[in-house]
C-alpha positions as a Markdown table, in Angstrom:
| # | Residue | x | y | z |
|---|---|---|---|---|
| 1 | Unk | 0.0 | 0.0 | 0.0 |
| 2 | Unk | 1.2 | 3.5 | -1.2 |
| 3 | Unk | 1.4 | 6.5 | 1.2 |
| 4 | Unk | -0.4 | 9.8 | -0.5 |
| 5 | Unk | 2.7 | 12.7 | -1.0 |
| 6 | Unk | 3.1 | 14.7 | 2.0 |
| 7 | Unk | 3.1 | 18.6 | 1.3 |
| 8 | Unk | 6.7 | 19.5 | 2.2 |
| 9 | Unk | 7.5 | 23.0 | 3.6 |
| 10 | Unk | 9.7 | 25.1 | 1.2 |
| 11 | Unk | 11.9 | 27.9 | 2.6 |
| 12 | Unk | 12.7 | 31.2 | 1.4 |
| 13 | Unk | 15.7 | 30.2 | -0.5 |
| 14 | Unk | 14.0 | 26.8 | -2.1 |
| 15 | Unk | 11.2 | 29.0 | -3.3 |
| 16 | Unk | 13.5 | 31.6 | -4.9 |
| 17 | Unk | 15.6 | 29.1 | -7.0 |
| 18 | Unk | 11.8 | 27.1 | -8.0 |
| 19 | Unk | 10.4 | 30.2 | -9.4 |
| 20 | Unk | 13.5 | 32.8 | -10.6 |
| 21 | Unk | 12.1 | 35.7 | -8.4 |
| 22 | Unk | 14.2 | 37.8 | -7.0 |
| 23 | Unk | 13.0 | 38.2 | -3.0 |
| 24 | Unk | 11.7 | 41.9 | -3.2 |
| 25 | Unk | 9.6 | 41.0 | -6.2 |
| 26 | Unk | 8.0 | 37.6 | -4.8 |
| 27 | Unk | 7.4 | 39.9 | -1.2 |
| 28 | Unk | 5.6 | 42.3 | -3.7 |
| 29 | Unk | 3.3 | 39.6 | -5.2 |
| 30 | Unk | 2.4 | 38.0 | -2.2 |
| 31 | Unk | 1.4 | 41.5 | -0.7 |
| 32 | Unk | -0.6 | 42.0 | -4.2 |
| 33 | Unk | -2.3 | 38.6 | -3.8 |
| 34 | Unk | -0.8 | 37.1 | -6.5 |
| 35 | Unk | 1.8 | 34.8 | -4.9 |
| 36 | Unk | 0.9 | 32.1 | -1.9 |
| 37 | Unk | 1.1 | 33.5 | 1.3 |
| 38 | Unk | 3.6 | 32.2 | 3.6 |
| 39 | Unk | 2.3 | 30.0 | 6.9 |
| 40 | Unk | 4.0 | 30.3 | 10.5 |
| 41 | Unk | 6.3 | 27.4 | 10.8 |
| 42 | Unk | 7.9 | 28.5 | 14.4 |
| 43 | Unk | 7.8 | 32.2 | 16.0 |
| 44 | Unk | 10.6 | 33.3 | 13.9 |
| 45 | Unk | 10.3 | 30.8 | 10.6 |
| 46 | Unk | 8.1 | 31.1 | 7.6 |
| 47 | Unk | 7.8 | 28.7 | 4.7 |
| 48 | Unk | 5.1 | 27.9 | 1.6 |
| 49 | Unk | 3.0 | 24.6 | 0.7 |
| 50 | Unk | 4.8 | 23.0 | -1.7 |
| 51 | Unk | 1.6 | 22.5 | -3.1 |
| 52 | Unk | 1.1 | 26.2 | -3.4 |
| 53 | Unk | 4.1 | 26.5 | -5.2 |
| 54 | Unk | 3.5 | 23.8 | -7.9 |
| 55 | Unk | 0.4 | 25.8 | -8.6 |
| 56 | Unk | 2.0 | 29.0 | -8.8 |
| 57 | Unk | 4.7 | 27.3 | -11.5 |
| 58 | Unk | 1.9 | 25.6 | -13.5 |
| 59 | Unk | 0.2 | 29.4 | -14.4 |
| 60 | Unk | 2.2 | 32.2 | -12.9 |
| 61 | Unk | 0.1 | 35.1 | -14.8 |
| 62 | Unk | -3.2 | 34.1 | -14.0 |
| 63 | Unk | -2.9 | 32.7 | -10.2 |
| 64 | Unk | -4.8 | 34.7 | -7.0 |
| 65 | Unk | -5.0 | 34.2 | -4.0 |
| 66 | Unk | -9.1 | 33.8 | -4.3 |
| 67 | Unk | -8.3 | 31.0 | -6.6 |
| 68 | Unk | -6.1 | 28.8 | -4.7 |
| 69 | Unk | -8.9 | 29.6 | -1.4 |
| 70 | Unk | -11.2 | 27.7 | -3.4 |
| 71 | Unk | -9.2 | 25.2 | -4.2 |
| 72 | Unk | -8.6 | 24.4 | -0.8 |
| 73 | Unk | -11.5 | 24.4 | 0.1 |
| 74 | Unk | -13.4 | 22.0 | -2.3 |
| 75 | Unk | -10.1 | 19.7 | -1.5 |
| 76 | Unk | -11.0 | 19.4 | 2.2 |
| 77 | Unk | -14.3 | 18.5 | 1.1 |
C-alpha cells in the first residue's frame, strides 16, 4: 500500500531558485495577492505549501490568491 505525498515546507531560499524571483519582487506579489502567502512554521520561521508553489509554476500570470482559497477548500471537502 502507497502512502499519498506529503506537502513538504519550502523555505525562502528553495522558493526563490523554483520560481527565478528575486526576494523583493515575490514579497511584492504576495502583498498584491498574487503569490501564496507564507504559513507560520515557528515564532521566527516562515515557509510555503509545496503545493502552493507547484500551482503557482503551472500558471504564474493568471494565479490569485481567491483561486487557490477555493481550491482548498473543495479539497478538504
Amino acid at each position: 500500500m502507497t502512502m499519498p505525498p506529503t506537502d513538504r515546507i519550502l523555505r525562502l531560499n528553495a522558493v526563490l531558485d523554483r520560481t527565478g524571483l528575486s526576494r523583493a519582487t515575490l514579497y511584492r506579489k504576495v502583498q498584491a495577492g498574487t503569490f501564496p502567502k507564507q504559513i507560520r512554521i515557528a515564532t521566527r520561521c516562515m515557509g510555503w505549501r509545496e503545493s502552493a508553489i507547484n500551482d503557482w509554476v503551472r500558471n504564474p500570470m493568471f494565479w490569485t490568491v481567491e483561486d487557490a482559497d477555493k481550491r482548498q477548500r473543495a479539497s478538504s471537502l
